[in-house]
C-alpha positions as CSV (number, residue, x, y, z in Angstrom):
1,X,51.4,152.9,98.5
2,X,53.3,154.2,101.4
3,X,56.6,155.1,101.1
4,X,57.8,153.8,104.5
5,X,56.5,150.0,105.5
6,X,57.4,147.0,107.7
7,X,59.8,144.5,106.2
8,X,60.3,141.2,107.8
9,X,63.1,139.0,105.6
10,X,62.2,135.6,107.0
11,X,65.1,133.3,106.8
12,X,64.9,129.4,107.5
13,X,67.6,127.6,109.0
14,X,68.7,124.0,109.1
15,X,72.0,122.9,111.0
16,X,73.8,126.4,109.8
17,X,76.1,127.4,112.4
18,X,78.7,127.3,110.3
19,X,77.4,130.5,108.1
20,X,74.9,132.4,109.9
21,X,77.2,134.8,111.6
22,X,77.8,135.8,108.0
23,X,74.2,135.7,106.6
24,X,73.3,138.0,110.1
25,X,76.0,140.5,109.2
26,X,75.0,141.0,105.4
27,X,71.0,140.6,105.7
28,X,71.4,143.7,109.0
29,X,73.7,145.5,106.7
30,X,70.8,145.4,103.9
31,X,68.1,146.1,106.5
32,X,70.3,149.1,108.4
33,X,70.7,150.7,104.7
34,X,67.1,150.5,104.2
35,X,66.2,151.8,107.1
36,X,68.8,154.8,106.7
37,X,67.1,155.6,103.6
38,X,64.1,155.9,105.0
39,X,62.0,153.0,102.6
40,X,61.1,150.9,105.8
41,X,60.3,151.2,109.3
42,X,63.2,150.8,112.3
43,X,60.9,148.4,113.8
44,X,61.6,145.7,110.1
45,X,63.0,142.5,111.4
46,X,65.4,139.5,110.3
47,X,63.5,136.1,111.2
48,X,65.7,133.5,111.5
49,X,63.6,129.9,111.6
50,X,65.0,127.0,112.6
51,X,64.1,123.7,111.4
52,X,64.8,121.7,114.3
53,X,68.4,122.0,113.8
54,X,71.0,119.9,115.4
55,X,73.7,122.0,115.8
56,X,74.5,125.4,117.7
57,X,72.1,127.3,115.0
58,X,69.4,128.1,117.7
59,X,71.7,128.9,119.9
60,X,73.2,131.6,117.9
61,X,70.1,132.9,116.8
62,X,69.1,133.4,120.5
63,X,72.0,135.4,121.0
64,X,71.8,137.6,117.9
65,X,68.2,138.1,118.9
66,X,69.5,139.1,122.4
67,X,72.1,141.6,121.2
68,X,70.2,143.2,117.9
69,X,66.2,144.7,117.5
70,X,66.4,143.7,114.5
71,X,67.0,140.0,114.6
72,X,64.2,137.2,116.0
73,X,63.9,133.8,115.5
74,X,61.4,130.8,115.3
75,X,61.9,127.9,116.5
76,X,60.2,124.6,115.3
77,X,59.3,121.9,117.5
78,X,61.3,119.6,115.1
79,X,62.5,119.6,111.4
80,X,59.6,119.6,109.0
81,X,61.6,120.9,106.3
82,X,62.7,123.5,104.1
83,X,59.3,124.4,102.8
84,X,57.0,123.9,106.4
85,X,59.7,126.3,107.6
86,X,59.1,128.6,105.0
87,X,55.8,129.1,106.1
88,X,56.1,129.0,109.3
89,X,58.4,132.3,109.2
90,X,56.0,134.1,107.2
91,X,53.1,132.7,109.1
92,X,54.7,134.4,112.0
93,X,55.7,137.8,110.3
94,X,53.1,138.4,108.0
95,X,51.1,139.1,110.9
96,X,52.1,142.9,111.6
97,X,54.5,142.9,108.4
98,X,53.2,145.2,105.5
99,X,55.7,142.7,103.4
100,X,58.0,139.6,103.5
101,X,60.7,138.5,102.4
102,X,62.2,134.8,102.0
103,X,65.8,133.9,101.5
104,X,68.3,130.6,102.7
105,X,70.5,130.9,105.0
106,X,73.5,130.1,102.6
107,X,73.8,133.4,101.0
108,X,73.5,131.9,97.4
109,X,70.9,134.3,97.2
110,X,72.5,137.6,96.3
111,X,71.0,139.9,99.4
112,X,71.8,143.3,97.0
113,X,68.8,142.3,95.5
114,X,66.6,142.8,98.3
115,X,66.5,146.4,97.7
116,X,65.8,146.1,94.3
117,X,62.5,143.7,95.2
118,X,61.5,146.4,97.7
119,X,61.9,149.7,95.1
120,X,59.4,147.2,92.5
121,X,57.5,147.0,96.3
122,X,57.1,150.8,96.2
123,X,56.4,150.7,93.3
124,X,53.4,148.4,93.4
125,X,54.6,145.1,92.8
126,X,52.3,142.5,95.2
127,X,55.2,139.3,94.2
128,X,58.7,140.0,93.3
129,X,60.5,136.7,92.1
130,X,63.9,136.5,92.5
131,X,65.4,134.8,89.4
132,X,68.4,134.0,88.5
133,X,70.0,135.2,85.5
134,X,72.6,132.3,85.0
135,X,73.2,128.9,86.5
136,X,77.6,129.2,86.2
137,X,77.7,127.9,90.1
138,X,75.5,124.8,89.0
139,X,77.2,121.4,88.0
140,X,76.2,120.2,84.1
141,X,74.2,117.6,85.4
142,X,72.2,120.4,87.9
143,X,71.6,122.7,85.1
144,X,70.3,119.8,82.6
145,X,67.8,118.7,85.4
146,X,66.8,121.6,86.4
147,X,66.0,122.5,82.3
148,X,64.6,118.9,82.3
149,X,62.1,119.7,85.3
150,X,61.1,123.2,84.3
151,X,59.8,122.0,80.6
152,X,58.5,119.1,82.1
153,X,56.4,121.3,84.8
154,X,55.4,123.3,81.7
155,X,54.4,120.6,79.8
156,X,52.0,119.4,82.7
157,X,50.4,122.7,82.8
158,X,52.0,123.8,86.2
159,X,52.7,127.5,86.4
160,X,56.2,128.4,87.5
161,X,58.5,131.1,86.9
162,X,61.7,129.6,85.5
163,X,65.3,129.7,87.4
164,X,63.3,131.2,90.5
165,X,63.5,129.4,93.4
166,X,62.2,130.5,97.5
167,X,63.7,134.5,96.9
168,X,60.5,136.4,96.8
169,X,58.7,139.3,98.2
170,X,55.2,138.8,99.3
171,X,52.7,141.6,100.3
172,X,50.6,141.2,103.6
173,X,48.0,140.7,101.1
174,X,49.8,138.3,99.0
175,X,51.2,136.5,102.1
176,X,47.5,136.2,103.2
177,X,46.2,134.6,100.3
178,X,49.0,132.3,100.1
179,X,48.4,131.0,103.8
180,X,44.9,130.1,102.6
181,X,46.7,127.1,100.6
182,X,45.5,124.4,103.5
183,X,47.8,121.6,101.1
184,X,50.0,119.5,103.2
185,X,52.1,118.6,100.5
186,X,53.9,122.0,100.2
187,X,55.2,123.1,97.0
188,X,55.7,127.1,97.2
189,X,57.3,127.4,93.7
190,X,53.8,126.1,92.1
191,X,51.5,127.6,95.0
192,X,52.8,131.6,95.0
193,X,52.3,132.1,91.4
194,X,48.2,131.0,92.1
195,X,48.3,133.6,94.4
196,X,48.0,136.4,91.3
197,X,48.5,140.3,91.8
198,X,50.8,142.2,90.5
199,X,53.8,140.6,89.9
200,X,57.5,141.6,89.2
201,X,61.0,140.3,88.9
202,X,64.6,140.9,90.1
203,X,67.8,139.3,88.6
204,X,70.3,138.2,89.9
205,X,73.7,136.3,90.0
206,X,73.9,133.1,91.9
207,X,77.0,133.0,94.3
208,X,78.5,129.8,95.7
209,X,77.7,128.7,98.8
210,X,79.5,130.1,101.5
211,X,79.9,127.6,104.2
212,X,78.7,124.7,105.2
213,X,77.3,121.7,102.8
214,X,74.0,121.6,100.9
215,X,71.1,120.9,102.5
216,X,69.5,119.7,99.4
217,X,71.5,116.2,97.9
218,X,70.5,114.3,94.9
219,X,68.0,112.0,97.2
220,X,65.9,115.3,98.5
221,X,66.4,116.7,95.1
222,X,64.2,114.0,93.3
223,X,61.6,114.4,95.7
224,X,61.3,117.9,95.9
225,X,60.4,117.5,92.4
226,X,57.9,114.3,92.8
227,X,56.2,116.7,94.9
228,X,56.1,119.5,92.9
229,X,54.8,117.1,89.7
230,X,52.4,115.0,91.8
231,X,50.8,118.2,94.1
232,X,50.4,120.1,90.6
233,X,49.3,117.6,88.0
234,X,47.0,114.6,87.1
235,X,48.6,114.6,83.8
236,X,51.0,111.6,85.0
237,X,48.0,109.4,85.5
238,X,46.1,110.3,82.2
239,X,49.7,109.3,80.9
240,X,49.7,106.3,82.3
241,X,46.1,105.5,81.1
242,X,47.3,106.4,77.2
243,X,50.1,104.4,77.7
244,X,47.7,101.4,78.6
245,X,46.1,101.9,75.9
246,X,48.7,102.1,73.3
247,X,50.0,98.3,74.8
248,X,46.7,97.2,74.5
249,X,46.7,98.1,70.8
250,X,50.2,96.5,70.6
251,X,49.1,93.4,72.1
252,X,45.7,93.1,69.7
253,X,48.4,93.4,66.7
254,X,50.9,90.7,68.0
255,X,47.9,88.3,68.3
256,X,46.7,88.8,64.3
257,X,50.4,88.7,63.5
258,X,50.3,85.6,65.4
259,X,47.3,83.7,63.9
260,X,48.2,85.3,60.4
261,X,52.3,83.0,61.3
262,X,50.2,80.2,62.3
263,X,48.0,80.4,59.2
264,X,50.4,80.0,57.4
265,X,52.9,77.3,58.9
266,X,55.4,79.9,60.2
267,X,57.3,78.2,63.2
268,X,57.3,80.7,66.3
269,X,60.0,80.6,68.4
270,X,58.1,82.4,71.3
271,X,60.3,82.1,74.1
272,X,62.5,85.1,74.2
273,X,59.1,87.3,72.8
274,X,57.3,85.8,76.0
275,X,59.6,86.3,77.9
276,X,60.5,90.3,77.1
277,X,56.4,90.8,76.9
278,X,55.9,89.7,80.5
279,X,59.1,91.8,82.1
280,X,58.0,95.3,79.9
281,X,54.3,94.8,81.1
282,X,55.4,94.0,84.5
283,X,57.6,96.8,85.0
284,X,54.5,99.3,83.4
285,X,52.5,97.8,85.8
286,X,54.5,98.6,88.6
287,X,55.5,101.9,87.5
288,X,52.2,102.8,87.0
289,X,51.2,101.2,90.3
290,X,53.6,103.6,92.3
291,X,52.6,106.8,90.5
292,X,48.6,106.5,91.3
293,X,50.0,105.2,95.2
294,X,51.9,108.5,95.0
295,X,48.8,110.0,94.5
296,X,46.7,108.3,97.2
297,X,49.6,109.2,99.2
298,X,49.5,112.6,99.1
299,X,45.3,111.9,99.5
300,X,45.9,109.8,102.9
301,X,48.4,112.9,104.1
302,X,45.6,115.4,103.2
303,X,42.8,114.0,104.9
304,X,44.9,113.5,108.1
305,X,45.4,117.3,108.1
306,X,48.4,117.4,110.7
307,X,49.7,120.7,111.4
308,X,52.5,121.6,108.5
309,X,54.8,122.9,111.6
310,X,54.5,123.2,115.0
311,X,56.3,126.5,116.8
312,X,58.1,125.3,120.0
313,X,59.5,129.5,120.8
314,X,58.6,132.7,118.4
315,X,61.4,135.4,119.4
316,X,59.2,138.0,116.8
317,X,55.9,137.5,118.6
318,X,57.3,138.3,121.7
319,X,59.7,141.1,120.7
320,X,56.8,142.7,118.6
321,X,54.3,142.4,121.5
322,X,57.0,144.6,123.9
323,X,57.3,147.2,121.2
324,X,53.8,147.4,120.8
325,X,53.3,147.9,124.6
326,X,56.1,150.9,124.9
């Protein structure tokens, strides 16, 4: 593999003014060093996406784009999230890039591991996973979930790589196969390890965040996972089938227990039993109701097949089209 290559570090971006004067000054600082030490090319760009933002984040990524060759934007026609922007940036810059790499705008991610993903790069690593090597910035209850949802994803036979979240490195190749995926229903975590090749990873510490608020709250946290579970896994519905099953067998006992008290002269007092059979078999019923109409769902959204983003202006395409003519 060539020594010296095109890096695009693809960035998306929702309402983050407040920190992306900060995230443009470390990520060129990275990019400048790289460039110094002759691993990638001058023309390697910072691709800042932004998911229909509706603060002054476009703005500013305008204006960095004006005053710097190294910084470009995307900009979506609306939000479509933090995953449909994902892929929308690397759609974008896979296209003349030799690699890519994704990181959030809220410098969580340490970028002094961006090196270190492009040396296992060179080296002739197709994936790099970031991972993190502790969870200290995370609250008790974030780490215990985030445990929780990793063995469960395990258990259901999804493929993950543990405590890594949207830092990677993808190869043109890589980032080829991975824009395949036609699923509407994006869950990169579960999709880029299907991609295969060569794989490496990178640790790293998790820093706070440095501005600005999360853009990912309890609400968007539960269904990031329901999406990851339900775009992965039928094991939920065989769960639910089993589970039928088992209070079917329940039920076939209770009625030989029943005629076997009425055999012989037992008085049953079958109020409150009524009563707590018909609330735990309604609420399995509509619990297992909502789980298959999660399912048909994410079928109905399929079939549809909207676009996953719309681009409204792409800064990189033009810029790269100008170099390319000089």
């Amino acid at each position: 593999m060539s020594d010296l290559f095109k890096l695009s570090i693809v960035v998306p971006c929702y309402n983050e003014e407040e920190v992306l004067h900060e995230t443009t000054k470390e990520l060129s600082a990275i990019v400048n060093s790289l460039i110094g030490q002759g691993k990638i090319t001058s023309s390697s760009k910072i691709v800042f996406v932004d998911d229909g933002s509706k603060d002054k984040t476009w703005e500013l990524i305008d204006d960095f784009s004006r005053n710097s060759d190294i910084i470009s934007g995307v900009k979506l026609s609306r939000n479509f999230g933090h995953q449909g922007a994902l892929l929308a940036g690397v759609t974008s810059a896979s296209k003349d890039s030799d690699a890519v790499i994704t990181i959030d705008a809220d410098l969580q991610d340490d970028v002094n591991a961006i090196p270190k993903m492009v040396d296992e790069y060179l080296n002739g690593a197709e994936v790099v996973y970031g991972v993190r090597n502790n969870r200290d910035t995370d609250t008790a209850f974030k780490r215990g979930t985030a445990e929780l949802f990793y063995k469960f994803m395990g258990f259901l036979g999804v493929r993950l790589v543990p405590d890594s979240a949207d830092y990677r490195l993808l190869s043109k190749r890589a980032c080829e196969v991975l824009l395949s995926y036609q699923e509407r229903n994006l869950f990169l975590r579960g999709i880029v390890p299907l991609v295969g090749f060569k794989s490496a990873k990178v640790y790293y510490a998790r820093k706070e965040r440095f501005a600005g608020e999360s853009k990912y709250p309890l609400r968007k946290m539960i269904k990031f996972a329901m999406d990851g579970i339900t775009s992965f896994s039928i094991v939920p519905i065989k769960l639910i089938m089993g589970l039928g099953f088992f209070i079917v067998l329940i039920s076939i006992l209770l009625l030989i227990y029943s005629f076997i008290q009425k055999i012989n002269g037992n008085v049953i007092n079958g109020w409150s039993s009524l009563m707590i059979s018909i609330w735990a078999l309604g609420g399995v019923q509509l619990i297992s109701i909502s789980v298959i109409g999660e399912y048909v769902g994410k079928i109905f959204s399929e079939v549809k097949q909207r676009p996953r983003f719309t681009i409204e202006r792409d800064i990189y395409t033009e810029k790269t089209e100008k170099e390319n003519k000089r």
